[in-house]
Kinemage of the C-alpha trace (Angstrom):
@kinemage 1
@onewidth
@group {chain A} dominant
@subgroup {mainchain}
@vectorlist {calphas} color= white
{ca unk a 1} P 101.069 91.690 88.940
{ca unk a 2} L 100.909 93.733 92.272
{ca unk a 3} L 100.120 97.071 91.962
{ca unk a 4} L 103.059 98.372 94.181
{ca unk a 5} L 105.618 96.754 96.658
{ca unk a 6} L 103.459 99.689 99.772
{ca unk a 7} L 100.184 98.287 98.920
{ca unk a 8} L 101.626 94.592 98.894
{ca unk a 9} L 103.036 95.212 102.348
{ca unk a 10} L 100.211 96.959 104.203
{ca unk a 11} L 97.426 94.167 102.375
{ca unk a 12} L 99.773 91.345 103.854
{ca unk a 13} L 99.859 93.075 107.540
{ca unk a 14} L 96.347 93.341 107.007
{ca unk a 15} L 95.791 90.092 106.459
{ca unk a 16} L 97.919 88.792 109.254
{ca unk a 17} L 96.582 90.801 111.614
{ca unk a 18} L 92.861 89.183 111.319
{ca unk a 19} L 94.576 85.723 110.790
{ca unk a 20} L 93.320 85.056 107.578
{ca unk a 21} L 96.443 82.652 107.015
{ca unk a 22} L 95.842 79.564 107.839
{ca unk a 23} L 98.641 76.814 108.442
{ca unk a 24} L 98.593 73.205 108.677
{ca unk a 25} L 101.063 71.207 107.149
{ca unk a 26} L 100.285 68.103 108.731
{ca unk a 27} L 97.413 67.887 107.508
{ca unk a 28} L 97.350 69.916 104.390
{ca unk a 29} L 94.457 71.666 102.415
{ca unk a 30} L 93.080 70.095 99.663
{ca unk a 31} L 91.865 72.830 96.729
{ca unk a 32} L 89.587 72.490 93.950
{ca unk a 33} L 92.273 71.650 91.614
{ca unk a 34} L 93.109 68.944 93.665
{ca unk a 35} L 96.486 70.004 95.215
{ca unk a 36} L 97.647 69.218 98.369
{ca unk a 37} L 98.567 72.782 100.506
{ca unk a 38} L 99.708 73.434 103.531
{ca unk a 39} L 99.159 77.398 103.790
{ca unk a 40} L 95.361 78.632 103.093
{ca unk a 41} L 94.835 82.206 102.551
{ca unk a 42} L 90.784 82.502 104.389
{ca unk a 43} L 90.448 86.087 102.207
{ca unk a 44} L 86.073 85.516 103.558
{ca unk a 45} L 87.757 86.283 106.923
{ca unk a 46} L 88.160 89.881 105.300
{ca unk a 47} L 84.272 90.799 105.719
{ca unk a 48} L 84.298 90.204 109.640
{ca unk a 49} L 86.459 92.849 110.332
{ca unk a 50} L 85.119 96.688 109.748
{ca unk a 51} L 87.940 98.682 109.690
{ca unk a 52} L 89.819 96.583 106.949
{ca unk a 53} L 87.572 95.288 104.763
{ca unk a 54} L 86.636 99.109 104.429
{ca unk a 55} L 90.370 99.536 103.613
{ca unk a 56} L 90.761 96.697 101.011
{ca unk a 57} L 87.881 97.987 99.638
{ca unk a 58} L 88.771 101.502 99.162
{ca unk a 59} L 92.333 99.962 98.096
{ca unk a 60} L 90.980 98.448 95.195
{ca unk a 61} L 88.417 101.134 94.344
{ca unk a 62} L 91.508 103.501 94.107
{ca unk a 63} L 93.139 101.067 91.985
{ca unk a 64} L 90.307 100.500 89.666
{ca unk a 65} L 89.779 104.546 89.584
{ca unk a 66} L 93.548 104.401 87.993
{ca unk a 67} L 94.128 101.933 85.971
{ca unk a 68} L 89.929 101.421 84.188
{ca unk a 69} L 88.710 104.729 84.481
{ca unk a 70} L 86.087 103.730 82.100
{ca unk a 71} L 84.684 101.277 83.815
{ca unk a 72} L 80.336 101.018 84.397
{ca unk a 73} L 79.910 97.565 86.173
{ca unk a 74} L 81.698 96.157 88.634
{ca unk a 75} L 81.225 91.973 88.786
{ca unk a 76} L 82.385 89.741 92.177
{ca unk a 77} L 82.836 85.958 91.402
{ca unk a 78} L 80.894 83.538 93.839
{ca unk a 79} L 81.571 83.331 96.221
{ca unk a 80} L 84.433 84.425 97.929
{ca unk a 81} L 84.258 87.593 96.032
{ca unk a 82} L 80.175 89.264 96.292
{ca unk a 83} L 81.130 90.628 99.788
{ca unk a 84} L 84.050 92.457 98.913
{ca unk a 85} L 82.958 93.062 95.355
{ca unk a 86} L 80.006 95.172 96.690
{ca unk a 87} L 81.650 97.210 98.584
{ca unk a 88} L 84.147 98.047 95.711
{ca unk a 89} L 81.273 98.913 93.936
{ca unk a 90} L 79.680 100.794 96.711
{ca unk a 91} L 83.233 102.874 96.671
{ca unk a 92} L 82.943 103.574 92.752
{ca unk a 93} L 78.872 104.282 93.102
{ca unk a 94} L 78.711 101.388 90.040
{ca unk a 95} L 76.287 98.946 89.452
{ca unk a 96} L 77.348 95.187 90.655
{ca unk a 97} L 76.633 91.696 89.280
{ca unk a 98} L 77.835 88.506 90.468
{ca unk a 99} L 78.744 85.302 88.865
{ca unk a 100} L 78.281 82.015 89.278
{ca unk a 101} L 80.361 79.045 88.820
{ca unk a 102} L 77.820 77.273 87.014
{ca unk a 103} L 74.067 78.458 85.470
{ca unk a 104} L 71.487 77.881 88.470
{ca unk a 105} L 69.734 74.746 87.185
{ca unk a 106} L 65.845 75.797 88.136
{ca unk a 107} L 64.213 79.341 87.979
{ca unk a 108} L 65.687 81.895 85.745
{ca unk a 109} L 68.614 79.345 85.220
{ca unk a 110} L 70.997 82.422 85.788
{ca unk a 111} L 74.530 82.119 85.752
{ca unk a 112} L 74.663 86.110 85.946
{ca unk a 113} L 72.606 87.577 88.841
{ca unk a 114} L 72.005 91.245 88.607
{ca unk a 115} L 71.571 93.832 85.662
{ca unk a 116} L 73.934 93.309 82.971
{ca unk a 117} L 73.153 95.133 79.795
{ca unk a 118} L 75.612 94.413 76.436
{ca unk a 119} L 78.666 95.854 75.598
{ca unk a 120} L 79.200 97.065 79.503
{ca unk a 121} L 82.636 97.964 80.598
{ca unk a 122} L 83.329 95.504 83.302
{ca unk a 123} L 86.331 95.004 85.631
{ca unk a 124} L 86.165 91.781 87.585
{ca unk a 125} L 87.081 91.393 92.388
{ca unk a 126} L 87.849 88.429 92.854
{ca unk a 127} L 89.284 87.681 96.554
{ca unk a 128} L 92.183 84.844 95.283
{ca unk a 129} L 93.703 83.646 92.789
{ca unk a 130} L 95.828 80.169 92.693
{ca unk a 131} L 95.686 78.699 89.405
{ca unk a 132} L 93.008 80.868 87.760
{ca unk a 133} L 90.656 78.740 86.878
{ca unk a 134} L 87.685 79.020 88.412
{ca unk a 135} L 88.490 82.862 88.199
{ca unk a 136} L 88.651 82.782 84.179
{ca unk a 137} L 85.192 80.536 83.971
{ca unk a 138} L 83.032 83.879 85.262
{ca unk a 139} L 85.239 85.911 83.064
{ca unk a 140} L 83.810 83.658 80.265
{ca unk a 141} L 80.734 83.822 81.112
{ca unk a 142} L 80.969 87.455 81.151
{ca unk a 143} L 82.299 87.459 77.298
{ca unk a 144} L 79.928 85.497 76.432
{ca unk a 145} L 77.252 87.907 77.550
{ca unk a 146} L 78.771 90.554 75.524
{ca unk a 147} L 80.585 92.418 78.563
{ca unk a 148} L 83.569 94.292 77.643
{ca unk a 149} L 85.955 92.706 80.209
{ca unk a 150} L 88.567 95.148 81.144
{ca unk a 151} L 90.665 93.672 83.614
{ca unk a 152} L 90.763 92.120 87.019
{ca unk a 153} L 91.622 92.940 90.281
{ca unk a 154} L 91.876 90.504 93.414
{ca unk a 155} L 92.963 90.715 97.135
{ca unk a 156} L 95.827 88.037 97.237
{ca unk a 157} L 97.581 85.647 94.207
{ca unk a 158} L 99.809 82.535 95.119
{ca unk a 159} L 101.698 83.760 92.557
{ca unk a 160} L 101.933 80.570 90.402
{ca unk a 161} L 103.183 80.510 86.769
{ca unk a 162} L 100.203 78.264 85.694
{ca unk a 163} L 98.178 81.255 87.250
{ca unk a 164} L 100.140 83.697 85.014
{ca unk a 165} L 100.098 81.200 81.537
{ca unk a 166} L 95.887 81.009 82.096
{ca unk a 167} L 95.499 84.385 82.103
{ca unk a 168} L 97.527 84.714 79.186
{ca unk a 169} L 95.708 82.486 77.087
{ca unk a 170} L 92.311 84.301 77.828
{ca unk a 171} L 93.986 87.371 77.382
{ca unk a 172} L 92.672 88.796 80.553
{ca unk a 173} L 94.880 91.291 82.805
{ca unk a 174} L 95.434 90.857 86.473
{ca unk a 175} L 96.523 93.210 89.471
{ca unk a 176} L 96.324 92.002 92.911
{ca unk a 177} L 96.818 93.855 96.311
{ca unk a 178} L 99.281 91.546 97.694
{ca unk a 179} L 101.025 88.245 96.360
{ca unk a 180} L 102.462 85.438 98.217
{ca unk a 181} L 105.643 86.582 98.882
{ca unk a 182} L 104.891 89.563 101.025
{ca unk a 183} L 102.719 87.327 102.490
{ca unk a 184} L 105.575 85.154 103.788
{ca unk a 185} L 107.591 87.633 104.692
{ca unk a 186} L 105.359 89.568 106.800
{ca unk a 187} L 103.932 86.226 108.836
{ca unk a 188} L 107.472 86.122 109.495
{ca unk a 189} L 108.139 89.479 110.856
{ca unk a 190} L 105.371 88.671 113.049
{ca unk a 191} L 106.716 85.432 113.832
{ca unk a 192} L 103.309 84.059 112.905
{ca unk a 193} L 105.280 81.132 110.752
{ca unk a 194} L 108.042 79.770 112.842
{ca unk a 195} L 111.507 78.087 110.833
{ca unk a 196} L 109.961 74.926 110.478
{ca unk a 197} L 106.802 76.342 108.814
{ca unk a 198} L 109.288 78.618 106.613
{ca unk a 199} L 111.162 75.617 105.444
{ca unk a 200} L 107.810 73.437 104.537
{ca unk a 201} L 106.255 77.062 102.386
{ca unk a 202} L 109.523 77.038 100.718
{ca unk a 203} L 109.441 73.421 99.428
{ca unk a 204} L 106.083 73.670 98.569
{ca unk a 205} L 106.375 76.793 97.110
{ca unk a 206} L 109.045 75.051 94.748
{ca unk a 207} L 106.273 72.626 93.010
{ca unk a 208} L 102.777 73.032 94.312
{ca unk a 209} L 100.724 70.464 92.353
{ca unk a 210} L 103.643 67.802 93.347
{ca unk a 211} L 104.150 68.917 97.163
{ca unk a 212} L 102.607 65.793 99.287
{ca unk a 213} L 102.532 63.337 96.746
């Protein structure tokens, strides 16, 4: 869910100011999942620009303050999320860990790096969500290290219902700063997106893992 309809707005300007939204729906994006897109939300893009990946990151430090007060470790999944993790972190003056998508398969075999200790109170940056997936493996791995996951918080969701019935099966809660549809709508006020684009993010808006086919 987004945390409120202000923060929603000002994240999307943000965003669309740097261009992190990138279109092409001729020749559409292909995501780990496998579908076909043709709207990318480059969140990375965040860490180039000073002045608002210091306000993202003092967004969702606020947020965190609020809503996991208890919280002792802050954990950014690879690896779209270390950058922006660390400065959360920074913000809160809490240790940070990162996770990996998979166990390194040579030195300490870590799938963890940093200072973990048991039965930690963690909330989870992540930088996007679109199905969840690969966003609920490093909360897993983070269970099964004993953390005490309290939540998640991430820059931008898609907003899809598969995203919403993963995290509901791994009974993990999720707040985002903005969501697709303010997204949309502010590209549009600045007529980033043009009618044609509108008309293409609508359709495949309407059934993402069938758009393209």
């Amino acid at each position: 869910m987004i945390l409120s309809k202000e923060t929603a707005a000002k994240t999307a300007e943000l965003l669309v100011q740097i261009n992190a939204i990138k279109l092409k729906p001729e020749n559409p994006f292909t995501w780990a999942s496998g579908w076909k897109s043709p709207i990318y939300c480059d969140n990375r893009i965040v860490l180039s620009h000073p002045s608002v990946r210091n306000e993202l990151s003092k967004s969702m430090a606020q947020q965190i303050k609020e809503l996991y007060p208890e919280v002792e470790v802050i954990a950014g999944v690879a690896t779209g999320a270390i950058g922006i993790g660390m400065l959360v972190a920074q913000q809160l003056d809490l240790p940070f860990v990162y996770v990996r998508p998979e166990a390194k398969s040579h030195g300490r075999k870590n799938q963890i790096e940093g200072q973990l200790d048991e039965n930690k109170k963690v909330v989870i940056v992540e930088d996007l969500i679109s199905t969840g997936k690969s966003s609920l493996k490093a909360a897993e791995a983070l269970r099964d290290s004993n953390a005490q996951l309290l939540g998640m918080i991430a820059i931008f969701t898609y907003g899809f219902s598969a995203a919403d019935d993963n995290f509901k099966a791994e009974a993990l809660t999720l707040h985002t700063l903005s969501d697709y549809d303010h997204l949309i709508e502010q590209a549009i006020a600045s007529k980033y997106i043009d009618s044609d684009h509108l008309q293409t993010l609508k359709l495949w808006r309407l059934s993402p893992s069938t758009w393209n086919q």
